[in-house]
N, C-alpha and C positions, 0 to 999 in steps of 0.2 A: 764389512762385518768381520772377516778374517785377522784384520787389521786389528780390530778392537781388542777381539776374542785373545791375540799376541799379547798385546799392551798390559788383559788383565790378569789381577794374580792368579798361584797357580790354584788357587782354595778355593775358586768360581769357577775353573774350569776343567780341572785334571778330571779324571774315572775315580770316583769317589774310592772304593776299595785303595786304590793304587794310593793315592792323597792320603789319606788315614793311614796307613802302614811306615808309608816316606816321613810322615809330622811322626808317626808314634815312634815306630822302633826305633828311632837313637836315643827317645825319650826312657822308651822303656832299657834299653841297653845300659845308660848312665844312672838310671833309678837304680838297677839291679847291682850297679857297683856300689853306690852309694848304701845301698842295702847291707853288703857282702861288709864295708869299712864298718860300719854301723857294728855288726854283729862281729866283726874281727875286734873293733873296739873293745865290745865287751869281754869277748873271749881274753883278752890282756889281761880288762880290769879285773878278771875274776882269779885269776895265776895272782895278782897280788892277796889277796882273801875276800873271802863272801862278805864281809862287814862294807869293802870298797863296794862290788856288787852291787850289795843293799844299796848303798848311796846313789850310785849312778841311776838303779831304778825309781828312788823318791824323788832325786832331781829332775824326772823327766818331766812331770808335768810344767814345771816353768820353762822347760827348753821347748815343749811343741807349741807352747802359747808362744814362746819369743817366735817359733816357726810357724805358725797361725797369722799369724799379725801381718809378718814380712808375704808369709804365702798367696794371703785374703788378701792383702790391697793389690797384690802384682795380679790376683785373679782380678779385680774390677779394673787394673788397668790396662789388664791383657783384653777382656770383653770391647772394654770402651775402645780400645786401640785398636781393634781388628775390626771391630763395627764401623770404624769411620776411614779405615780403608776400603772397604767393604763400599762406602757412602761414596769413593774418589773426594773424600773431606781431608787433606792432607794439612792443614791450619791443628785441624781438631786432630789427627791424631800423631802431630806432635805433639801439642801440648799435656795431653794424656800421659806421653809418655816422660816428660819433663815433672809434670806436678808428681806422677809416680816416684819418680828420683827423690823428690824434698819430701816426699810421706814415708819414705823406707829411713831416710835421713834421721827424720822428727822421731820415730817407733825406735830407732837407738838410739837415742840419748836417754828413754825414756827404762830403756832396759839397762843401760851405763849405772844411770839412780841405783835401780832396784840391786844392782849386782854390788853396789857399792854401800848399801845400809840394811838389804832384808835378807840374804840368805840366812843368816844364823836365826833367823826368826822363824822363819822358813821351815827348816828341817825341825827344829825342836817342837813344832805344832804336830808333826809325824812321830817323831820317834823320841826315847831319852836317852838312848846310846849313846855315850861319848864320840866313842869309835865311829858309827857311823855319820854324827854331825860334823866328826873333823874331816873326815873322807870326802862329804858331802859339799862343804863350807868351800874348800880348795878346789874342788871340780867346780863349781855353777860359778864363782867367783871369776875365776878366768873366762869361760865360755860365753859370760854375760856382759865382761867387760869389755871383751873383741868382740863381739858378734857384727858390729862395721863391715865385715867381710860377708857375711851371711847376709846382710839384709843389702848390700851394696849387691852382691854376687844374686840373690836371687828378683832385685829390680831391674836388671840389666837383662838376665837371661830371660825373664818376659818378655821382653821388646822385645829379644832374638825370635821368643816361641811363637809371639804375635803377629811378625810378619815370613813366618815360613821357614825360621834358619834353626830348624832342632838340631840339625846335626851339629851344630858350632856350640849349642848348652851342653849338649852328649860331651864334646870336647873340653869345657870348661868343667862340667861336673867329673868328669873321669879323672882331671888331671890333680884337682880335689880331692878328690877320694884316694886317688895313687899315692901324691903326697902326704896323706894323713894315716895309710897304712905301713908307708914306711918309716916313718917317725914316730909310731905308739912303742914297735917296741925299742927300737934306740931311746926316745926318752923316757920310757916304763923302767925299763930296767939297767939301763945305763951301758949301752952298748957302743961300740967305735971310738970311745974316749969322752963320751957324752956323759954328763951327770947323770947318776939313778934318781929320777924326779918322782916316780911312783903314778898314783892317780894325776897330779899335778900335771905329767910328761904326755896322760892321754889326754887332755884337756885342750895343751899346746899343739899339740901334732893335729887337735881338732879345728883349731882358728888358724891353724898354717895355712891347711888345706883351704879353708872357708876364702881367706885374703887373697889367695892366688889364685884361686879359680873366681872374684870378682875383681881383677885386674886383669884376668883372661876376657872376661865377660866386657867388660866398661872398653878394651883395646877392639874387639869382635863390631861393637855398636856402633862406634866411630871410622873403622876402617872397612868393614865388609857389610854396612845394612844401610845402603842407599834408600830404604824405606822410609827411614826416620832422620830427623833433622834433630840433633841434641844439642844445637848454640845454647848456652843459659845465658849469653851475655845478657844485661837488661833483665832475665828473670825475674817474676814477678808469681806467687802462689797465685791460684785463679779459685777462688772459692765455688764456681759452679762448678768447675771441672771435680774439683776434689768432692764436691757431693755426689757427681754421677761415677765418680771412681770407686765411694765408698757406699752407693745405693746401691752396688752388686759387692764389695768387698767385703762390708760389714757380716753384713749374712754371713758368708762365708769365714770372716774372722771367729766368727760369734760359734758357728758349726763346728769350728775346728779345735777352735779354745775351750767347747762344751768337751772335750777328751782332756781338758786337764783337769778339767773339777771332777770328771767320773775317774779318773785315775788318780786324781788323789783321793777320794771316797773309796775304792776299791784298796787302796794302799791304808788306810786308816782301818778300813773292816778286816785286811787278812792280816794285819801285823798284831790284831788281835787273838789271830791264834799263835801266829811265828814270825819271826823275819823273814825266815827261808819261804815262806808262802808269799813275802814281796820280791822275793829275788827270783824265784819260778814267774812270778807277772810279768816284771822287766824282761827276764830272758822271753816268755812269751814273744812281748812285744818286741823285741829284737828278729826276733825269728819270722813274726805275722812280717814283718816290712818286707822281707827277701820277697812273699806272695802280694801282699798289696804297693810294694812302690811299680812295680813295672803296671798296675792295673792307673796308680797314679800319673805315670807316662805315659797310658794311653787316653789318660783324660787330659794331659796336658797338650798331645797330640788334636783331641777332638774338639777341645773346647775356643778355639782360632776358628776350625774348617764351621762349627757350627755359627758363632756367632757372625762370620761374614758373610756366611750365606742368609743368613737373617737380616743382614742388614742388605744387603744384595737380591733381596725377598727370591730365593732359590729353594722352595719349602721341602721339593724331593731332593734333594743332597743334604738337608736336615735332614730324614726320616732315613734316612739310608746310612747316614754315617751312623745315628742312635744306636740303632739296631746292630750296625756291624759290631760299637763298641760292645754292646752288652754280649753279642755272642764271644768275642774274644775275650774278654772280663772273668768269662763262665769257666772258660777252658783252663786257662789260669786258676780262679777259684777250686776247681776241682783234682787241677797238679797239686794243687797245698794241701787239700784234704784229703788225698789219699798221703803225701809225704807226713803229715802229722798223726795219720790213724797207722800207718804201717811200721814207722822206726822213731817213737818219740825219744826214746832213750837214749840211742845213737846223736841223734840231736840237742839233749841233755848234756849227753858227755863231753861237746865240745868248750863247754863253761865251767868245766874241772866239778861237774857236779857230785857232792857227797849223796850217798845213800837218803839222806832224809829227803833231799832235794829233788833226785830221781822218786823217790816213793811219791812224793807231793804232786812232780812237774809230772809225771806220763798218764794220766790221770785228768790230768787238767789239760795238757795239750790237746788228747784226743777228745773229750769233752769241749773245749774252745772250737775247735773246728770246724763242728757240723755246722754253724755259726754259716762257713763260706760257701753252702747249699747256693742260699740266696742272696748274698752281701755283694756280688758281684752286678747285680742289678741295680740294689740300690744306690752304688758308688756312683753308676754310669748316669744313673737319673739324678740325682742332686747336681752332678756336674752339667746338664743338660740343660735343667735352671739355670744355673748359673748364666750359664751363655745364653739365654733365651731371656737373660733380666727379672729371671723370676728367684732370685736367691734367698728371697725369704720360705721360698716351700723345701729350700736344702735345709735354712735354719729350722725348719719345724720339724723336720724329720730325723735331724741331731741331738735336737733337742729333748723332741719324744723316745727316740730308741736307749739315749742315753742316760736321765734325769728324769725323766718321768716313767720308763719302764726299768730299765737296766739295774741302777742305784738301787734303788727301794726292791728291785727281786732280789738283789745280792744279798740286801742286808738281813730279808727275810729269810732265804734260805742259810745266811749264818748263824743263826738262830736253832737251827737243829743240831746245830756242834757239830759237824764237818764240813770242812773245807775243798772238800768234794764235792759237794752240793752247789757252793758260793759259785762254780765255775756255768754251771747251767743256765744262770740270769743272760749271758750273752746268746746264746741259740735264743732265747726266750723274746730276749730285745730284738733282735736280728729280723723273726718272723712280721713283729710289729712294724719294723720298718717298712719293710717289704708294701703292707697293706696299704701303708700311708705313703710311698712312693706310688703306688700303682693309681691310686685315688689322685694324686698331684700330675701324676702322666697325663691322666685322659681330661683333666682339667685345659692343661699344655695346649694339649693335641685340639682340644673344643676355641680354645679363645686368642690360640697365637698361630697354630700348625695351620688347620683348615681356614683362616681368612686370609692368609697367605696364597695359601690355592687360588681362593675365588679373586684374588686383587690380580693373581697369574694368567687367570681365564680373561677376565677384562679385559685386558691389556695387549692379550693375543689377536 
């Protein structure tokens, strides 16, 4: 018995607190860099003018969908891949991890297209600014036409996160992020003998980073993760595999990509009143990343330990990691809501913001905030679906909070002619989730958690 209990991974047997902290915190550690580049980024773009600004924040909804896509499938092939280790199914969760590789493949070429015929299309359905569609046009053009390194860089570090090796994506994304913040401002503004490339230079310094850190990642899989077997010779797509890859990924693509149609709805309602009202969003969400990527690290952390013990029918190490996450999730949650209710401005100021910008932006930070009362729960429970195969109750709950609550408050309270008002639909959406997270929990807990148990009792 002892023997075995050695043999197996550490996700079925460590002290579950211990396990969860070892998968998160490097998870959460390279989130938070990648957060800091994110937002250092901007801070560059924004030293060139707010018109740049502007562009970077209407570009983002097609940059989270390119990151949606890549993210959702590595999520259904991180569940499938851990679940059949989980099984001792080592066949199955190679292949898993193999069809994963040709579906991150296939989703960039597919973004290669779009980068090379629709941005200009793109931007001009948002805005009529010259300025800002030439800004626009040159950032997403680049970012969409390298992205090979992002969807390459984030298939690979699934496997890692799959079988237990976060610190080694911590390593891959850090070196990522390192590299991309030392090249914004050498290629921003033309520094060491480097061309002044402008927005162009943060775009590049953005796919540097991305390439390097998925040849860090692709070297990591082949040389240090004895878990996975990555031969393609002979490869062959497996059409079942990629449907149970994408019966938990889809959801999750579809939940994640619901944030680019609410951000560009939210970008079409406030450019109604100003620009500077989309460039206080973007900054926004530059800033929310710093408090939700490391809560994203702990779900990337959780969503391994949880699905292998599912497959390993271990239903108290499911209920115990839940729980842990969400108490950690909370604590987090409410480091951000005090940092956005107590010094919004201060945090303004680091995007060279003008007077109208600061009038608009501390107003609307403090007002977004209260939002992460509760948002730390529902993160923790859509990703708990996920790994529990139920990813359609994450997609209902992204799709309700965002598209059927969110959108339609926004637009009604712009309606009163302030944009003060507009920022209140999110607390507003926020609550709604919550309800419909807690209603999909005790669903969970009724028809996957408790038969668990009783198959545990039997058995004993």
């Amino acid at each position: 018995m002892a023997e075995v209990e050695r043999q197996e991974n550490k996700m079925g047997v460590m002290p579950v607190n211990q396990l969860l902290i070892s998968m998160a915190l490097p998870m959460i550690v390279s989130m938070l860099v990648q957060a800091l580049y994110n937002i250092v980024d901007s801070i560059f773009v924004s030293r060139i003018c707010e018109d740049a600004l502007s562009a970077v924040s209407l570009a983002f909804p097609v940059q989270n969908l390119m990151i949606s896509i890549a993210s959702g499938t590595g999520v259904g092939m991180n569940a499938l891949l851990s679940r059949s280790l989980g099984q001792k199914n080592q066949k199955s969760a190679n292949d898993a991890a193999k069809n994963g590789v040709f579906l991150a493949v296939c989703s960039y070429l597919v973004f290669l297209v779009f980068g090379l015929v629709a941005c200009d299309l793109f931007f001009r359905s948002q805005t009529d600014s010259v300025s800002i569609i030439g800004y626009g046009n040159t950032y997403l053009q680049i970012c969409l036409i390298c992205s090979f390194g992002m969807f390459i860089q984030m298939a690979f570090e699934r496997i890692l996160q799959a079988t237990g090796r976060t610190l080694l994506t911590m390593f891959t994304q850090g070196i990522g992020a390192i590299i991309n913040l030392i090249l914004d401002p050498i290629l921003i503004f033309g520094l060491l003998g480097a061309p002044k490339m402008g927005i162009a230079g943060a775009a590049i310094a953005t796919v540097m980073g991305q390439i390097v850190a998925a040849l860090l990642a692709v070297v990591f899989n082949y040389k240090l993760n004895p878990d996975v077997n990555l031969d393609f010779r002979g490869f062959r797509p497996n059409g079942m595999i990629i449907k149970r890859i994408y019966s938990v990924g889809v959801p999750s693509i579809l939940m994640m990509s619901i944030s680019s149609v609410m951000v560009y709805g939210m970008n079409r309602i406030l450019i109604a009143f100003t620009s500077t009202a989309t460039a206080v969003f973007g900054v926004y969400y530059k800033l929310q990343s710093f408090i939700f990527m490391p809560i994203f690290g702990m779900n990337n952390g959780m969503v391994p330990i949880v699905a292998y013990n599912y497959g390993a029918c271990k239903p108290e190490r499911i209920t115990k990691t839940i729980k842990l996450a969400v108490m950690y999730a909370e604590i987090l949650m409410l480091i951000g809501l005090a940092a956005f209710q107590l010094i919004p401005a201060p945090l303004l100021g680091f995007f060279n913001a003008s007077p109208e910008m600061v009038a608009i932006g501390v107003p609307a930070l403090r007002t977004l905030s209260w939002s992460y009362l509760v948002a730390g729960i529902c993160i923790i429970c859509s990703s708990s679906f996920q790994a529990l195969g139920n990813g359609v109750y994450s997609l209902l709950i992204s799709f309700g909070r965002q598209l059927i609550v969110l959108l339609p408050a926004a637009y009604l309270l712009s309606l009163t002619g302030s944009v003060d008002a507009v920022w209140w639909s999110f607390p507003i959406a926020e609550v709604a989730s919550l309800m419909l997270s807690m209603t999909f929990l005790r669903r969970v807990n009724r028809k996957i958690i408790r038969p668990l148990y009783d198959m545990q009792r039997e058995s004993a």
